[in-house]
C-alpha positions in Angstrom: 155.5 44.2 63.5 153.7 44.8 60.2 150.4 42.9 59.9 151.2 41.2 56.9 152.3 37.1 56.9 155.6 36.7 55.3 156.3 33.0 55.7 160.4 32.6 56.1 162.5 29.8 55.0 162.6 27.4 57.4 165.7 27.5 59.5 168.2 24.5 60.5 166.7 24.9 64.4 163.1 23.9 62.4 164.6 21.7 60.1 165.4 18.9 63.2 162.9 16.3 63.4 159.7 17.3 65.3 159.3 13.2 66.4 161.5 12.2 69.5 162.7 8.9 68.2 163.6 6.5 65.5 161.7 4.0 67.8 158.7 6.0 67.9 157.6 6.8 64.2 159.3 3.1 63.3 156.4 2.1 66.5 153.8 4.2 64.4 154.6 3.3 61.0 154.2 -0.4 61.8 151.3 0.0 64.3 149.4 1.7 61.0 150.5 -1.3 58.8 149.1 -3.8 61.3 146.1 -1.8 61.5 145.0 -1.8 57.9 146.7 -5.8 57.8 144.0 -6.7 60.6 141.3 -4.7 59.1 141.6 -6.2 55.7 141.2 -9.9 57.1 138.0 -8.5 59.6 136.5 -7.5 56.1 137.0 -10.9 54.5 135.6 -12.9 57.5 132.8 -10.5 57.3 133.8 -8.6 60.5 132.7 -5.3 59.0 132.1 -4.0 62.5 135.7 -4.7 63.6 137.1 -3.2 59.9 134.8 0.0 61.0 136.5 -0.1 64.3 140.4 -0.2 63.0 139.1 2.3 60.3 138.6 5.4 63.3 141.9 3.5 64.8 143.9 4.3 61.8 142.4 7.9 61.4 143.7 8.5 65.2 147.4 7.3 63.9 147.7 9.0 61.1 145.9 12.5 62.5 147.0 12.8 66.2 146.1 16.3 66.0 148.1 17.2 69.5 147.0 20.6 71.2 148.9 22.7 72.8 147.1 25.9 74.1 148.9 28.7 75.3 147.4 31.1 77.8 148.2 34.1 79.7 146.5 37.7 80.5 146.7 40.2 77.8 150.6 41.6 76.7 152.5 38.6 78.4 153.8 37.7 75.1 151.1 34.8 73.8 151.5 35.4 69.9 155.0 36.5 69.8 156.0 33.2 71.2 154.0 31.3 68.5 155.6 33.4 66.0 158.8 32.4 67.0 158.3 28.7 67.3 157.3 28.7 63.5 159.7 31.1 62.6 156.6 33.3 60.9 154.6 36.3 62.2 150.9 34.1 62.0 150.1 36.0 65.3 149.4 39.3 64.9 151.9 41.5 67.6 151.5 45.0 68.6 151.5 47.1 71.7 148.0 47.9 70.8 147.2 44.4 69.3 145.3 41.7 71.2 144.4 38.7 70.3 140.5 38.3 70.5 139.9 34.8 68.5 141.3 31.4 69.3 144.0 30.7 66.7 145.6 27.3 65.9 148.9 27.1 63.9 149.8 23.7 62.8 150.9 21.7 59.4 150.7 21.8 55.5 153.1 21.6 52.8 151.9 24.7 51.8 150.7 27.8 53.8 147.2 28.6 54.4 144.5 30.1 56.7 140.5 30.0 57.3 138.4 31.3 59.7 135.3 30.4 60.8 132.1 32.5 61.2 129.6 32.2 63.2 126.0 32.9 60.8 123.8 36.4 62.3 121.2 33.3 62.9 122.9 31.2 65.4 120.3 28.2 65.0 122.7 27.7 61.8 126.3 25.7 61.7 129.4 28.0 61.4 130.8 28.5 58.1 134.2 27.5 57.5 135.7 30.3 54.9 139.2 30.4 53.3 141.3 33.7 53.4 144.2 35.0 52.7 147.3 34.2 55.2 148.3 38.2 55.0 144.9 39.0 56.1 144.8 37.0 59.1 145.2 40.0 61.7 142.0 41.5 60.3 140.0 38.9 61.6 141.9 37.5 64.9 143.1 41.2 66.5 141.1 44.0 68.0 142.0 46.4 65.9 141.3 44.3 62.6 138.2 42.7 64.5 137.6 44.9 67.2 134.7 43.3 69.9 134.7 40.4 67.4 132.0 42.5 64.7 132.8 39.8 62.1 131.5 37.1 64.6 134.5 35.0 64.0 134.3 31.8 66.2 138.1 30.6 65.7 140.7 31.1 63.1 143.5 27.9 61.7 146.6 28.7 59.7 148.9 26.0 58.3 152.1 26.4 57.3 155.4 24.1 56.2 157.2 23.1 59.3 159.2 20.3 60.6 158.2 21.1 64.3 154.4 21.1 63.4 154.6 18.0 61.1 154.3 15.1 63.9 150.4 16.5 64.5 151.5 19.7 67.0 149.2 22.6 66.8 149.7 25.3 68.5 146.5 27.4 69.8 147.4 31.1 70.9 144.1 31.9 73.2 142.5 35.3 73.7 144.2 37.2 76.4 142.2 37.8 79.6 142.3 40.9 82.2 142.9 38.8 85.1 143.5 35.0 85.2 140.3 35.1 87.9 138.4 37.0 85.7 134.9 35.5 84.0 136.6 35.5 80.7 138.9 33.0 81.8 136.6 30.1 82.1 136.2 30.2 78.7 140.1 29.4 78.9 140.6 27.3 81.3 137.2 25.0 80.2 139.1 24.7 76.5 142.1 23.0 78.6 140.3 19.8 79.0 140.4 19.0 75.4 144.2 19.8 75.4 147.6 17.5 75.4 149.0 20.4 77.1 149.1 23.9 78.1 151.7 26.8 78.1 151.1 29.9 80.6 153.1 32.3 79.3 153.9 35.2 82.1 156.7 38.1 81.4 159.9 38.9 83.6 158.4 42.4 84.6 156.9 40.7 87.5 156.6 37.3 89.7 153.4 35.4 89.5 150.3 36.9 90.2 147.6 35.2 93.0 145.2 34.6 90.0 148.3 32.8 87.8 149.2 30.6 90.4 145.7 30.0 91.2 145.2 29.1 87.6 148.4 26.6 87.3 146.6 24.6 90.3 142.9 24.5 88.3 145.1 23.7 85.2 146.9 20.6 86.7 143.9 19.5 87.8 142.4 19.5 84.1 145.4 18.9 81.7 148.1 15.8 81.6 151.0 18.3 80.7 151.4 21.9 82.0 154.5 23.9 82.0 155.6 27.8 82.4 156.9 30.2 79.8 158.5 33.1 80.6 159.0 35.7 77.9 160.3 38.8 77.3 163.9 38.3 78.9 165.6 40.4 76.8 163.7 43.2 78.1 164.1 42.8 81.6 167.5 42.7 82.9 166.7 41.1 86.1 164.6 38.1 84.8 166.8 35.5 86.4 165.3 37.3 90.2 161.7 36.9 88.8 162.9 32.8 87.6 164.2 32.1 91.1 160.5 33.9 92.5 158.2 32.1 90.6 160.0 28.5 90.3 159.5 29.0 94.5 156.0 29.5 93.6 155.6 26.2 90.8 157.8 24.1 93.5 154.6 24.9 95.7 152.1 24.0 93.1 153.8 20.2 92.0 156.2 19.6 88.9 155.8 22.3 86.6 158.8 23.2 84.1 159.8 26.9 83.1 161.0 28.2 80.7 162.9 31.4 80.3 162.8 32.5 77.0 163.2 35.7 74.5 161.3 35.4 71.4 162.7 38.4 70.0 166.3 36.4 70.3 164.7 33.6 68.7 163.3 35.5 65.7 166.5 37.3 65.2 168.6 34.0 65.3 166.5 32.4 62.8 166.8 35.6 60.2 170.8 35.0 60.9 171.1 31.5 61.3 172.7 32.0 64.8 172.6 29.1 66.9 174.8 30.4 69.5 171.8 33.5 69.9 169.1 31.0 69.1 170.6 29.4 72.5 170.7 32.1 74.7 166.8 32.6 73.5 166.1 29.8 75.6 163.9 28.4 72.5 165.9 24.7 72.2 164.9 23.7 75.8 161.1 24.8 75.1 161.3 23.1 71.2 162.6 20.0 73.1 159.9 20.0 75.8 157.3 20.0 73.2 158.8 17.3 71.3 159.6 15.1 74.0 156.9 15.5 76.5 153.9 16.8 74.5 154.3 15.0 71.0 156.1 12.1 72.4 153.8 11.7 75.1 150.8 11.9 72.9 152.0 9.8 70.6 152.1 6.9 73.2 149.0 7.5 74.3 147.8 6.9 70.5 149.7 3.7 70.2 148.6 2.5 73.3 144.7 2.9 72.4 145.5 1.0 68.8 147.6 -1.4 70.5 144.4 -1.8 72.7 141.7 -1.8 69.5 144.3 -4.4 67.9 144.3 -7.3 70.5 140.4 -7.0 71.0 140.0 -7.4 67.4 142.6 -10.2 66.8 141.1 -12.2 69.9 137.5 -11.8 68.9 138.4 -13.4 65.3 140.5 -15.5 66.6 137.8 -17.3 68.7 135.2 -17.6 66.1 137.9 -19.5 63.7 139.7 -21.6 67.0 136.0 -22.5 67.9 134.9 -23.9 64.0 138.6 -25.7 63.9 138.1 -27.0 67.5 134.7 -28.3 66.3 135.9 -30.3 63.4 139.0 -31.4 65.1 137.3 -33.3 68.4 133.9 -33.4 67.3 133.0 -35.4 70.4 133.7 -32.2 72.4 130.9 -30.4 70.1 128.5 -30.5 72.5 130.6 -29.4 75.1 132.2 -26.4 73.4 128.7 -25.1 71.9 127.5 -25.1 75.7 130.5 -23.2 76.6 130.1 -20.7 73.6 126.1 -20.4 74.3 126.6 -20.1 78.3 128.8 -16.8 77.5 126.7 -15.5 74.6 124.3 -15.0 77.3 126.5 -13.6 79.3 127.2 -11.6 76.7 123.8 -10.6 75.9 123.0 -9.6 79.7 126.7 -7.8 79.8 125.4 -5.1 77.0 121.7 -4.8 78.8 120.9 -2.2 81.2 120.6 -4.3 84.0 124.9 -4.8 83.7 126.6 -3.8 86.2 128.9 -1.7 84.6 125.5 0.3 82.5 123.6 0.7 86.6 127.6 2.1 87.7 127.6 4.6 85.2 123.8 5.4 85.7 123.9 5.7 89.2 127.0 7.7 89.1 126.0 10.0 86.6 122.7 10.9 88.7 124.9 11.1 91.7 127.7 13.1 90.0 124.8 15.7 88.7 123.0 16.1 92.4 126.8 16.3 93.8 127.8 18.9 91.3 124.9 21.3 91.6 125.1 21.4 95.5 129.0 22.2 95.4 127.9 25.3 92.8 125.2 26.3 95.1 127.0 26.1 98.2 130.3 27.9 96.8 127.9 30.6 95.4 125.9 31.0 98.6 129.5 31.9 100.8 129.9 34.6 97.9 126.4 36.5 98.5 126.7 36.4 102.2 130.4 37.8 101.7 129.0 40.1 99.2 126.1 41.2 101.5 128.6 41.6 104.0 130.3 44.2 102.4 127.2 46.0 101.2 126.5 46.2 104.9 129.7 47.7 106.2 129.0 50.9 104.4 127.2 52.6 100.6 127.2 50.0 97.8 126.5 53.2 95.7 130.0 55.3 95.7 131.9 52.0 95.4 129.3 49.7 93.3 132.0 49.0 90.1 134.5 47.8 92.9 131.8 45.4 94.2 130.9 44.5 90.5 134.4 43.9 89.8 135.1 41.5 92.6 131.9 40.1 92.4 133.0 38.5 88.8 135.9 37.2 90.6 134.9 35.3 93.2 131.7 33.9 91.1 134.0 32.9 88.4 136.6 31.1 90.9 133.8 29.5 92.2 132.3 28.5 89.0 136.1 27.5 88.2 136.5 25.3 90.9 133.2 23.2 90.6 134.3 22.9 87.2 137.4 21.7 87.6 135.9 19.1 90.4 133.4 18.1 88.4 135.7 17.2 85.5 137.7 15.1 87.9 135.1 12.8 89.1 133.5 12.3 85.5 136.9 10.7 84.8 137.2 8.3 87.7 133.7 7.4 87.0 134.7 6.9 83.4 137.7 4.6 84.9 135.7 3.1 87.2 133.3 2.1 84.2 136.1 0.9 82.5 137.7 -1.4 85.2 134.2 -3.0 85.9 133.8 -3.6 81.6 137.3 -5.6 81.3 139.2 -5.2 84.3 140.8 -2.3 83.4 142.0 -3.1 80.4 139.2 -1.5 78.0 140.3 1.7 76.4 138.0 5.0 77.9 135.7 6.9 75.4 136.0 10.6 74.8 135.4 12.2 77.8 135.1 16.7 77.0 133.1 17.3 80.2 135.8 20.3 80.6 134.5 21.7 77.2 132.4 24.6 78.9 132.9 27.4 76.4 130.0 29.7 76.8 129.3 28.5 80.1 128.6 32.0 81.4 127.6 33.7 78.2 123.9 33.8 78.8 124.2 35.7 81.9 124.0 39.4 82.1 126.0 41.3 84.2 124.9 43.1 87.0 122.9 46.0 86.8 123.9 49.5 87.8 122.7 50.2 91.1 121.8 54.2 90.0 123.7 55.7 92.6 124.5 59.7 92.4 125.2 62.2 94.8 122.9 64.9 96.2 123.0 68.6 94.6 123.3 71.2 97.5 119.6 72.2 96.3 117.8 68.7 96.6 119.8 69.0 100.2 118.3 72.4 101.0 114.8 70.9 99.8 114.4 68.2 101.9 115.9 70.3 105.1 113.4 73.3 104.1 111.0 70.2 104.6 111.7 68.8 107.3 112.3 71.9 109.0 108.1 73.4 107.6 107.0 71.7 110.6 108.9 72.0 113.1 108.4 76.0 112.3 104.6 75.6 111.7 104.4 73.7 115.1 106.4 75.7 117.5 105.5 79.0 116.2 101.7 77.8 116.9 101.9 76.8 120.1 104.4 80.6 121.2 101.6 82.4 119.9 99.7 81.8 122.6 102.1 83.5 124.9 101.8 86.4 122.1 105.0 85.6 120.0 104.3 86.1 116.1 104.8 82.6 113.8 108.4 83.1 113.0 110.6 83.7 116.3 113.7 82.3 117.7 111.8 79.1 118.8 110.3 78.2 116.2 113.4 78.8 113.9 115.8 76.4 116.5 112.6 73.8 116.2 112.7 74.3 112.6 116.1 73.7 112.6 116.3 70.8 114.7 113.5 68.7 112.9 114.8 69.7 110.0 118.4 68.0 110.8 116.3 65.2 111.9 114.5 64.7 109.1 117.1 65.2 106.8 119.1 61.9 108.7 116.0 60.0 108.6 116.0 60.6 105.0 119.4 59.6 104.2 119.3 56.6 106.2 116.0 55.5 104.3 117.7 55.8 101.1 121.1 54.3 102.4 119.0 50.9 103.7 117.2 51.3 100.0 120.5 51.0 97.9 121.3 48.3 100.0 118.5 46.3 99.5 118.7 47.1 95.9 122.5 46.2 95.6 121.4 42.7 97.3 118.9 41.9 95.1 120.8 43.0 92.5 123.7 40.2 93.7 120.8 37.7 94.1 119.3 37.8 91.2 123.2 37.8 88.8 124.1 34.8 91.2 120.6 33.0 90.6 121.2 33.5 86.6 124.9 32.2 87.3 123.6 29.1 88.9 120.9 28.4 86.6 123.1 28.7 83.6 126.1 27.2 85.2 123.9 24.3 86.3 122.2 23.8 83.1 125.6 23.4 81.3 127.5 21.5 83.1 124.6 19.0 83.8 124.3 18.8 79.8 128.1 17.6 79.9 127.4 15.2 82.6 125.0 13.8 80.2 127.5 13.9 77.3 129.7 11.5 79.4 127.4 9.2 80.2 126.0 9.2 76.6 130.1 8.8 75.2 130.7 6.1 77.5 127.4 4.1 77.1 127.9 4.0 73.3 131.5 3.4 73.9 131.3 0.5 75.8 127.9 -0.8 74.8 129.7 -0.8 71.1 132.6 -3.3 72.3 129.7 -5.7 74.1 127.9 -5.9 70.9 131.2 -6.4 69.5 131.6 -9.5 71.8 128.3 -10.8 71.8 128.5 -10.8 67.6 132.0 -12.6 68.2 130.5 -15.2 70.4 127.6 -15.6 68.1 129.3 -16.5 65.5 131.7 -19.0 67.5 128.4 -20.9 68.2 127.4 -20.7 64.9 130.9 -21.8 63.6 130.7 -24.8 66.0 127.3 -25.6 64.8 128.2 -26.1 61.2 131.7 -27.2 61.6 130.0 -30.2 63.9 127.7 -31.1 60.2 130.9 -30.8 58.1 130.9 -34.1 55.9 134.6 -35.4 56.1 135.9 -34.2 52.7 135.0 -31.4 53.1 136.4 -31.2 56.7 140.4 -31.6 55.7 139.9 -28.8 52.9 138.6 -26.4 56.0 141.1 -27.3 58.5 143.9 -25.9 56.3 141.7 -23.1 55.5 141.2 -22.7 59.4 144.5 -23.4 60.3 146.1 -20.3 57.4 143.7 -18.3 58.7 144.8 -18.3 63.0 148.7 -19.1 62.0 147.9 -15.3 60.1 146.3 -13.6 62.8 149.2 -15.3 65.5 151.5 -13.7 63.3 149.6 -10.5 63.4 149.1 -10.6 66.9 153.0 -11.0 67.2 153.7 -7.8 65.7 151.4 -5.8 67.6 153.8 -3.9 69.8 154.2 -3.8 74.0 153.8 0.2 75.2 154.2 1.2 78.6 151.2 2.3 80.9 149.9 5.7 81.3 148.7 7.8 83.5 144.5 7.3 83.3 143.9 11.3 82.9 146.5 11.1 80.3 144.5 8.1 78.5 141.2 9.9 79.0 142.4 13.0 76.6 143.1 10.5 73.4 
């Protein structure tokens, strides 16, 4: 496939609507109107903190931004697949070609592409830069970019279709050499920021113990996994391989596959063939991604504004009910000014840090970190007595790059699974939080503990242990030696008995100490490379667990800091609601009685509008709470 973009017509397969249902974008479109309705009266009343609040509520509705990432190792058929989703070669594909930079693919009206570039001072920010949409695979390929000279950090394209246009974009990942590789941390850490993930694995073989390894760590971080596999048309007996590995997802837990050829796919759409477009196996794929990714997403947005809505409906509600109250039975004043003052302290104590749910999330942050950096130490501790282990059985030096190589396999499973644990239990403390705030029903705050990109970047690789083999001379050397004194010593003591220096003893002593101390000298150095090769492992799984530890304790600290602000934002949020209920009360109860009438049926407008607000807010089903955390 040429490098250069040629952006096709869209075909009638792209044309269908990327949105599920009528119900859902009519759900959308009025949840949106509501939004900005409510906001606009939170302004007038003065509410400018609840008008902030529906302002980042309506960005989320009308931006949902829904990531999909798809992953694999290298030449499983990552950017072909894209390509043929969009109906556009964005991905650069070749059998020399690999992706190296993270590329998105979602929606404009018109095409486009940027990249962004990390500075040669990394103190500074990236730079976003425009480009030119032909000249994409110079920047995102190997051979355009090859070891990433240009320092690109990620690369976005947009382009005019119907199946990106409902917020879907579509990230094709670097490929890695081995899913249990160190490079595919990197991978597996961006999946926490995902609405789901694609493993895309070709018919030339069943899963691989690293690819089912990496499904289980995946399900554990992302709502929405499910299996691609490509390249059908190639291999005749890809329904075998189908059979094999949906044995191997029915072991994992519900995980869909999809068969699929995309170079079926790309063909129908040049022909407008829906009957070939079918047997590419792209409609059940297009379907899943509409259905369960966008329409699942798109709940999960609806379901946070449907949340922001009532809390801001209720809390203006109450400071207006409380003033009408107030005028209404002015002999309960008293009574309802208690009320309102007895729960602005409560209030006030719920957003200090002596609150219950502030000491939770303290305590559990400090316990999450000491938890966390004992699992990483004790997972890395089995791996360098397994890897000393093997250094004892035999010479590290012959076999050293095996030892290297499955070295940064087991450290990065390790580091993998720690990770993926970790991850876990920030969100159930996050949900935990959230039940003691409101009983469950506040919304959670961002939680990207998972976003570990870099995580191992600091830490150099082992060293090379210097191992060579022996030239016959250096052999002869330290036999000649070894074998000087034996000679010198025996031929001293036969010349007593009138034998010269050199005779047939001294040459078989010579010969004896020699082979001696030849052994002696191997088995020095043999006991040196081992202790070198230990050390060596030492000190790379010391650097691994400082780094490791550093990184993932700074994330820690990013969730407690995202759910502090979070919640402490809605508590000041309720204390200024209750503050000015009381304050409501206060000068409703001084109100002369002309005046009173005029601001009953101000009062009275004002709470029929927000009843008939709150009446249009719309009932969404529950879902799942790791699905909520990702909104």
């Amino acid at each position: 496939m040429s490098d250069a973009v040629a952006v096709k017509k869209p075909s009638r397969e792209d044309a269908e609507p990327a949105v599920p249902s009528a119900v859902e974008r009519s759900t959308s479109k009025t949840l949106v109107t509501i939004v900005d309705n409510v906001g606009q009266f939170a302004s007038s009343t003065g509410r400018a903190d609840l008008a902030r609040r529906l302002d980042h509520t309506h960005e989320r509705l009308q931006d949902p931004n829904v990531r999909v990432i798809v992953v694999g190792e290298f030449k499983q058929g990552k950017s072909k697949l894209i390509n043929a989703l969009v109906n556009a070669p964005v991905c650069p594909v070749d059998d020399d070609v690999a992706t190296s930079v993270p590329t998105s693919v979602g929606y404009a009206a018109t095409p486009d592409a940027w990249v962004t570039l990390q500075s040669a001072n990394e103190s500074e920010a990236p730079v976003r830069q425009q480009i030119a949409l032909e000249d994409i695979a110079q920047f995102v390929s190997e051979r355009g970019n090859p070891a990433n000279e240009r320092r690109v950090v990620a690369a976005e394209v947009v382009l005019p279709r119907e199946l990106l246009k409902g917020g879907l974009r579509l990230v094709d990942s670097p490929g890695v050499g081995g899913l249990d590789s160190t490079n595919a941390l990197a991978t597996l850490a961006a999946l926490s920021s995902a609405h789901a993930v694609l493993l895309v694995s070709d018919a030339s073989q069943e899963y691989t113990e690293p690819e089912v390894q990496f499904l289980k760590h995946a399900m554990r971080v992302s709502p929405n996994v499910a299996a691609v596999l490509a390249k059908t048309d190639m291999y005749p007996q890809w329904r075998d391989i189908e059979r094999i590995d949906r044995a191997h997802l029915g072991d994992i837990g519900d995980v869909p596959i999809f068969a699929v050829s995309s170079d079926l796919r790309l063909i129908a759409a040049e022909e407008q063939d829906r009957e070939l477009n079918s047997e590419s196996g792209f409609p059940a794929l297009v379907a899943h991604l509409r259905q369960e990714v966008l329409g699942r997403a798109e709940i999960i947005h609806a379901r946070s504004a449907v949340h922001d809505l009532v809390s801001v409906v209720e809390q203006l509600k109450m400071s207006l009910t409380s003033e009408l109250e107030a005028i209404l039975h002015p002999e309960d004043t008293p009574r309802l000014i208690a009320q309102l003052e007895d729960a602005k302290a409560r209030a006030d104590d719920f957003r200090g840090r002596s609150s219950k749910w502030q000491i939770t999330l303290n305590d559990g942050v400090a316990d999450l970190i000491s938890d966390m950096e004992h699992d990483l130490r004790d997972r890395l501790r089995k791996v360098q007595r397994e890897a000393e282990d093997a250094i004892d059985e035999g010479d590290p030096g012959p076999i050293w790059d095996q030892i290297t190589e499955w070295l940064d396999q087991r450290v990065s499973a390790a580091v993998s699974e720690t990770f993926v644990w970790t991850d876990e239990r920030s969100r159930w403390l996050s949900e935990e939080v959230a039940e003691l705030f409101s009983e469950g029903e506040a919304g959670l705050p961002l939680i990207d503990v998972g976003d570990t990109e870099g995580v191992l970047d600091p830490v150099e690789g082992l060293s090379d242990l210097g191992h060579r083999q022996m030239g016959a001379a250096e052999k002869i050397f330290i036999g000649v030696r070894g074998s000087y004194g034996g000679v010198l010593m025996v031929g001293l003591a036969t010349g007593l008995i009138g034998l010269t220096l050199i005779n047939p003893l001294s040459l078989l002593a010579g010969v004896l100490v020699g082979r001696r101390a030849y052994r002696e000298d191997m088995s020095s150095r043999l006991s040196r490379r081992r202790f070198e090769a230990k050390s060596l492992v030492r000190k790379y799984l010391d650097e691994v667990q400082f780094q490791v530890g550093k990184q993932l304790k700074d994330r820690l600290r990013l969730v407690q800091r995202a759910a502090r602000d979070h919640f402490g934002s809605m508590a000041d949020e309720i204390h200024r609601s209750l503050s000015d209920a009381v304050l409501a009360a206060k000068q409703a109860a001084g109100t002369y009685a002309g005046e009173s009438e005029k601001r009953v049926k101000e009062l009275n407008v004002q709470v029929q509008q927000l009843e008939a607000l709150r009446a249009r807010i719309p009932a969404l089903p529950p879902v799942r709470a790791v699905e909520a955390a990702k909104r």
